[in-house]
Backbone as JSON, one array per atom type, in Angstrom:
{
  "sequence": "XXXXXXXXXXXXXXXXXXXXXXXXXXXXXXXXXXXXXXXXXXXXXXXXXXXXXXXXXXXXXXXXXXXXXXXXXXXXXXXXXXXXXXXXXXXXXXXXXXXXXXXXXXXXXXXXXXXXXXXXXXXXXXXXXXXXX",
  "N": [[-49.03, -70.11, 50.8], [-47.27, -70.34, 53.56], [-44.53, -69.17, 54.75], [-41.73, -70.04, 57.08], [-39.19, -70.39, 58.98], [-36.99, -72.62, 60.94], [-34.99, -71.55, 63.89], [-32.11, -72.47, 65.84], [-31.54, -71.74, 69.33], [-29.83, -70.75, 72.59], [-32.15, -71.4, 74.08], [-33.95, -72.96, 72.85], [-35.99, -74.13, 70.0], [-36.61, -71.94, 68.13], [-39.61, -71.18, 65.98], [-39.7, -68.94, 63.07], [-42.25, -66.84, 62.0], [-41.39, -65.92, 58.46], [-43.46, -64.11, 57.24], [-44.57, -62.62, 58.71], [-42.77, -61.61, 60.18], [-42.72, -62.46, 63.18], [-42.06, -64.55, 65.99], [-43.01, -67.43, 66.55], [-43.74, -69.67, 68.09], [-42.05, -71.19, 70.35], [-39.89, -73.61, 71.38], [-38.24, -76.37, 73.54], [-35.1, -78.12, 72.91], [-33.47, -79.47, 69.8], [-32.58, -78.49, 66.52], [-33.08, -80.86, 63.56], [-30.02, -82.78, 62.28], [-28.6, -81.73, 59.41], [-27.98, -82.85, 56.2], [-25.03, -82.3, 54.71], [-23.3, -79.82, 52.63], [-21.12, -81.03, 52.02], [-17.91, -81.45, 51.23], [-16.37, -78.69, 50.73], [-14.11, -77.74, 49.93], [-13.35, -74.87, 50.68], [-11.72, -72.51, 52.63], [-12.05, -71.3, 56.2], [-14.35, -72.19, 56.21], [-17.63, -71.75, 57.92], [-20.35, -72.87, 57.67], [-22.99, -74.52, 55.47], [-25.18, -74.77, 52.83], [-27.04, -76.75, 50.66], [-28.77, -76.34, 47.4], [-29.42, -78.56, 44.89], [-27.76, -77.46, 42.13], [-26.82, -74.94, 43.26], [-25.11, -73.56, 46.3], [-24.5, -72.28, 49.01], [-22.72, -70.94, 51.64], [-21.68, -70.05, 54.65], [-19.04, -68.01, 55.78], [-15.93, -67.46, 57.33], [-15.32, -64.57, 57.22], [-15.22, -61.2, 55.78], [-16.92, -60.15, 53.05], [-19.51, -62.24, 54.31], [-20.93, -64.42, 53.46], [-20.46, -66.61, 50.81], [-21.85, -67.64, 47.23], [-22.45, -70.45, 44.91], [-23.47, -71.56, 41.79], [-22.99, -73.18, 40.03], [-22.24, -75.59, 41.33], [-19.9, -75.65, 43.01], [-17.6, -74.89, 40.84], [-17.84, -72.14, 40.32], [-17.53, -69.5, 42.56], [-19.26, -66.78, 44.41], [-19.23, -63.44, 45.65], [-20.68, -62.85, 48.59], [-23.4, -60.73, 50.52], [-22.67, -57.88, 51.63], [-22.51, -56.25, 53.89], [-23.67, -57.88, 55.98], [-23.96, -58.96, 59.16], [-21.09, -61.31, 60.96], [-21.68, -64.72, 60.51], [-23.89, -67.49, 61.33], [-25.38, -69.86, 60.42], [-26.98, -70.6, 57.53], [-29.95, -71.49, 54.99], [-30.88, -72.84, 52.73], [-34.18, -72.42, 50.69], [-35.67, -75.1, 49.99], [-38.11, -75.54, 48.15], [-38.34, -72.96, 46.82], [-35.33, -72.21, 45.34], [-34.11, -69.67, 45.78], [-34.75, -68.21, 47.87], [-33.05, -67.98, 50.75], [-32.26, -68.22, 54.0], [-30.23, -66.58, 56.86], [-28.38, -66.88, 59.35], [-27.05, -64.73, 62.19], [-25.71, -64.41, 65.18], [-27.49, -63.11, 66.74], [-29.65, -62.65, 64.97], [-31.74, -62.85, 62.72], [-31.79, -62.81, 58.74], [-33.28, -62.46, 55.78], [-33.51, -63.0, 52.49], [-34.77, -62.94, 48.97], [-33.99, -63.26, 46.25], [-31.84, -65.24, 45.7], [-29.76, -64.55, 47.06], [-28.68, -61.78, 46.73], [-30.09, -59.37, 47.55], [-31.01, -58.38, 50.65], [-32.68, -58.18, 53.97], [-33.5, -57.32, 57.23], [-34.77, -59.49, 59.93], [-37.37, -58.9, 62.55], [-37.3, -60.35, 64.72], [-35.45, -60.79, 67.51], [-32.69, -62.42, 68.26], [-31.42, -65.35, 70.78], [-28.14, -66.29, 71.01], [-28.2, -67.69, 68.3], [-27.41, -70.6, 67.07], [-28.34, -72.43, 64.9], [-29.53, -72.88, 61.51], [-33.3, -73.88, 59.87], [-35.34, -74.34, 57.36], [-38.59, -74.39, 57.71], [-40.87, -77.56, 57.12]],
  "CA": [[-47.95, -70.84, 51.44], [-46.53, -69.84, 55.25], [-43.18, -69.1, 54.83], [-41.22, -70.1, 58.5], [-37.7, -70.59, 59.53], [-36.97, -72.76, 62.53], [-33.94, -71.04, 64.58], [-31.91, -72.81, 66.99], [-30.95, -70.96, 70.0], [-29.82, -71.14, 73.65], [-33.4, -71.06, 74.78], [-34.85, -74.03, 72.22], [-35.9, -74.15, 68.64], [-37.72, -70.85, 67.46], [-40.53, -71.05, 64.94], [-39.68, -67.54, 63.13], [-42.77, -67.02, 60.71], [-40.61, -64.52, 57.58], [-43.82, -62.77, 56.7], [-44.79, -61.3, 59.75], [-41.4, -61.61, 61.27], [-42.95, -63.12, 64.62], [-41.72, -66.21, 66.74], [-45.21, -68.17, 66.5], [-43.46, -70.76, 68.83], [-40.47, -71.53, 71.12], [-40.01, -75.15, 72.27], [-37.39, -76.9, 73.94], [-34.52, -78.74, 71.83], [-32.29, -79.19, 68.77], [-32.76, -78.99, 64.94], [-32.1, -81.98, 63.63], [-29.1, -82.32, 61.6], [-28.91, -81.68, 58.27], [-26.8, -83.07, 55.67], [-23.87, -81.05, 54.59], [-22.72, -79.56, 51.16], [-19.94, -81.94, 51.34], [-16.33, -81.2, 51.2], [-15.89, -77.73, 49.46], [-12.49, -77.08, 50.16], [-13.05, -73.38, 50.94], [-11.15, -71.92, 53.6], [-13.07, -70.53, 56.72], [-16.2, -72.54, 56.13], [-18.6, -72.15, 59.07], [-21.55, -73.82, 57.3], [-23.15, -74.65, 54.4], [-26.38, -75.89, 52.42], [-27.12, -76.73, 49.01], [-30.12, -77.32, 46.6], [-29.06, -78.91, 43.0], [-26.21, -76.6, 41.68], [-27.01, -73.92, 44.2], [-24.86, -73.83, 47.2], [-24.47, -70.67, 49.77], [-21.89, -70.85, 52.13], [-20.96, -68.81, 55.57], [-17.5, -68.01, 56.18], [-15.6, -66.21, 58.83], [-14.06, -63.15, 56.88], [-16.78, -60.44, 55.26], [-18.81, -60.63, 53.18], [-19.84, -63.41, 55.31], [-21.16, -65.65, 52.17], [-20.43, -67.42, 48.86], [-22.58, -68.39, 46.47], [-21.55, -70.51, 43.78], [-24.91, -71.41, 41.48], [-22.59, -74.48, 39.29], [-21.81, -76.91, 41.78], [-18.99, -75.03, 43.32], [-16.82, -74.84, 39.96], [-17.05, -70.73, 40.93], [-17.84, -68.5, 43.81], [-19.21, -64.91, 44.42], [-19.11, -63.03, 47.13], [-22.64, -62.28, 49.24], [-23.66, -60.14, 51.73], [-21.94, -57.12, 52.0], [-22.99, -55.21, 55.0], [-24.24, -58.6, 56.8], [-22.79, -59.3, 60.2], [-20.64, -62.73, 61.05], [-22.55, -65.85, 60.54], [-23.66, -69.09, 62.25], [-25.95, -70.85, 60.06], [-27.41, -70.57, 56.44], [-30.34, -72.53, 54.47], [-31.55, -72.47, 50.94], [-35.6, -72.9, 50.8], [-35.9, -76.33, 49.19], [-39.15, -75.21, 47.6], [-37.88, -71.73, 46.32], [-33.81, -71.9, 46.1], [-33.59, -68.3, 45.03], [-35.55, -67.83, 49.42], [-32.04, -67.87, 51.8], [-32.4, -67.41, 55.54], [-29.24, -66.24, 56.72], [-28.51, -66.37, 60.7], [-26.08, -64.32, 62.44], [-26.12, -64.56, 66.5], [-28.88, -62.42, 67.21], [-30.86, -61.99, 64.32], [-32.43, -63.8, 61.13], [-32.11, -62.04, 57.4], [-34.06, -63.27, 54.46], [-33.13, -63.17, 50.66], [-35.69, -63.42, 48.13], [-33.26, -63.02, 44.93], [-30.45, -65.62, 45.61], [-28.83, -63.88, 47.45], [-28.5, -60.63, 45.88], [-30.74, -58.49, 48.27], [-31.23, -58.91, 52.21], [-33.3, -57.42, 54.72], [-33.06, -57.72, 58.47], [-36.15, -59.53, 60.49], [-37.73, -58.21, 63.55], [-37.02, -60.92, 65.94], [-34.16, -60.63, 68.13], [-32.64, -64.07, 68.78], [-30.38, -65.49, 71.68], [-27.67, -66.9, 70.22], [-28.79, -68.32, 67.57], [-26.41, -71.3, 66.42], [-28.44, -72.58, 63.81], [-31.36, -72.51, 60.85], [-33.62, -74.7, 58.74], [-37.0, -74.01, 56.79], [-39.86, -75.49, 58.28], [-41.89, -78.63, 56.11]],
  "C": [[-47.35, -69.96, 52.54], [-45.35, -70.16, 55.1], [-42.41, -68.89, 56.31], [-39.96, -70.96, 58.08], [-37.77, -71.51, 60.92], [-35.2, -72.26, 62.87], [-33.62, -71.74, 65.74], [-31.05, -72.12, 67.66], [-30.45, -71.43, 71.57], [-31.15, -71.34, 74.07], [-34.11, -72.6, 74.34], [-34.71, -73.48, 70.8], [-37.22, -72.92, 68.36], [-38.37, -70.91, 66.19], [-40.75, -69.15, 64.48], [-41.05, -67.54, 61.77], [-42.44, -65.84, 59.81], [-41.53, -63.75, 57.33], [-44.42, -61.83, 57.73], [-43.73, -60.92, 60.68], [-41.62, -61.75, 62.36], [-42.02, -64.51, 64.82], [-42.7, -66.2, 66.71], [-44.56, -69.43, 67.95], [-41.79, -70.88, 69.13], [-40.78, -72.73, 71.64], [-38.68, -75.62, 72.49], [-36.48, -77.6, 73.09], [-33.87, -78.34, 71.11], [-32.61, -79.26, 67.94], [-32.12, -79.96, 64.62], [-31.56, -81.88, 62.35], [-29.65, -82.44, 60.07], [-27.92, -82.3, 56.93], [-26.07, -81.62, 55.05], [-23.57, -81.02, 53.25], [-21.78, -80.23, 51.01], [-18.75, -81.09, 51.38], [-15.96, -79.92, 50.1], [-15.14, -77.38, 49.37], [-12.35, -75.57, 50.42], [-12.57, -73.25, 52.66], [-12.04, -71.11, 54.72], [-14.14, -70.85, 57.15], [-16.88, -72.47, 57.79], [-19.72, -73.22, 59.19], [-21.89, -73.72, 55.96], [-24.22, -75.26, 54.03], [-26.37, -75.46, 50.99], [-28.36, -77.37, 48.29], [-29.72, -77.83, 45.37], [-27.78, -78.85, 43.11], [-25.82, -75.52, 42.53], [-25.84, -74.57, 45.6], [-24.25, -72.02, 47.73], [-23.74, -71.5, 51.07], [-21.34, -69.89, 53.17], [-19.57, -69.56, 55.46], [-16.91, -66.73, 56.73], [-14.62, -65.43, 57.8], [-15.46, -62.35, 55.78], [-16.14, -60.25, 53.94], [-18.97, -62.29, 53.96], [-20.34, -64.76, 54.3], [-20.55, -65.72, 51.04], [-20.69, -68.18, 48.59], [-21.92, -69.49, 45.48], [-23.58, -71.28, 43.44], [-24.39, -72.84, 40.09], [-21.46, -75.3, 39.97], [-20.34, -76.58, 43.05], [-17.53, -75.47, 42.79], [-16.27, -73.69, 40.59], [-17.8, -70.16, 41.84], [-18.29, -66.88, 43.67], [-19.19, -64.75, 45.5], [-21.05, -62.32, 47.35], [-22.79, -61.64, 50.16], [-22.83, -58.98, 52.3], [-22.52, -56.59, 53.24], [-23.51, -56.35, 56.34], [-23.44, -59.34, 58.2], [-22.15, -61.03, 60.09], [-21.68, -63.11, 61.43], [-22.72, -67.09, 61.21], [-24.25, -69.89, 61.46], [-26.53, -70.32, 58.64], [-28.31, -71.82, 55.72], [-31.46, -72.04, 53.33], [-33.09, -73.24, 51.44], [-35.42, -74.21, 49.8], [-37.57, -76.21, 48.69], [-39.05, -74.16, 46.9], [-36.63, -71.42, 46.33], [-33.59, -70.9, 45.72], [-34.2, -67.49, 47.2], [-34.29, -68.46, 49.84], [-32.47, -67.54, 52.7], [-30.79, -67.99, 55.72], [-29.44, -66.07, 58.54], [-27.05, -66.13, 61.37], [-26.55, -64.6, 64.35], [-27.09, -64.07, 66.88], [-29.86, -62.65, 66.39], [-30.97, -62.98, 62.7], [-31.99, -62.58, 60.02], [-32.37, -62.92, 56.71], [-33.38, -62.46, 52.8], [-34.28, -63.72, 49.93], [-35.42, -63.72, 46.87], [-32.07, -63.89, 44.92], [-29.45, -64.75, 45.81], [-27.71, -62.52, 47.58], [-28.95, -59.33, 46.78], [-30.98, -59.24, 49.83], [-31.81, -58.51, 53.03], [-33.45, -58.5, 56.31], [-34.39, -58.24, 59.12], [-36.17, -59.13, 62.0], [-36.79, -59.01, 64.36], [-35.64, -61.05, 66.42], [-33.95, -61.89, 68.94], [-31.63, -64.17, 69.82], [-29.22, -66.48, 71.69], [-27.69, -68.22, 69.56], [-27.23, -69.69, 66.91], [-26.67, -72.66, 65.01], [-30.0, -72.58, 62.97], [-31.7, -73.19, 59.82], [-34.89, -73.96, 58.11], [-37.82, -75.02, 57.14], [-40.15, -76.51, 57.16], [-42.31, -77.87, 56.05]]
}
């Protein structure tokens, strides 16, 4: 299985593929929308996606995320060290796989959110991110 991100940026929609950390493709355009986690009442919210019970959450004050993993009864905090955020999206095939996009740059999560690592590609502001089909 080819694990890819699409990134939308000033430029178009970047095809980032996570395991070699390349752009495979830049094309013109917008991601199209996505539905929304719905009304979580948190303070801050930038964005938000959710699989099930799972839901991950940017928000403008660091750590830049919160998880909550039952529905958003409760919250943790995510991402210590990870810069301000623009966009976030749970793999709907693996929800424990997060891509995490800050203006420049992609990070991936393989653990729900627990661990993070930075990917190569250097984006131009990036304002938002889905997982490919």
């Amino acid at each position: 299985m080819i694990l890819r991100a699409l990134v939308e940026t000033a430029v178009g929609v970047a095809t980032v593929d996570l395991e070699t950390e390349e752009v495979v493709e830049l094309e013109p355009g917008r991601l199209r929308p996505r539905a929304t986690a719905g009304a979580l009442g948190l303070p801050l919210l930038v964005a938000a996606d959710r699989h099930g019970a799972r839901i991950v959450a940017v928000v403008d004050r660091r750590p830049p995320l919160v998880v909550s993993d039952d529905a958003g009864h409760t919250w943790r905090e995510a991402g210590a060290g990870l810069p301000p955020g623009r966009d976030v999206a749970i793999s709907p095939e693996h929800p424990d796989h997060v891509v995490f996009a800050s203006a420049s740059r992609l990070y991936l999560s393989e653990d729900g959110c627990r661990f993070w690592r930075s990917l190569a590609p250097e984006l131009l502001e990036a304002t938002g991110v889905a997982w490919d089909d």
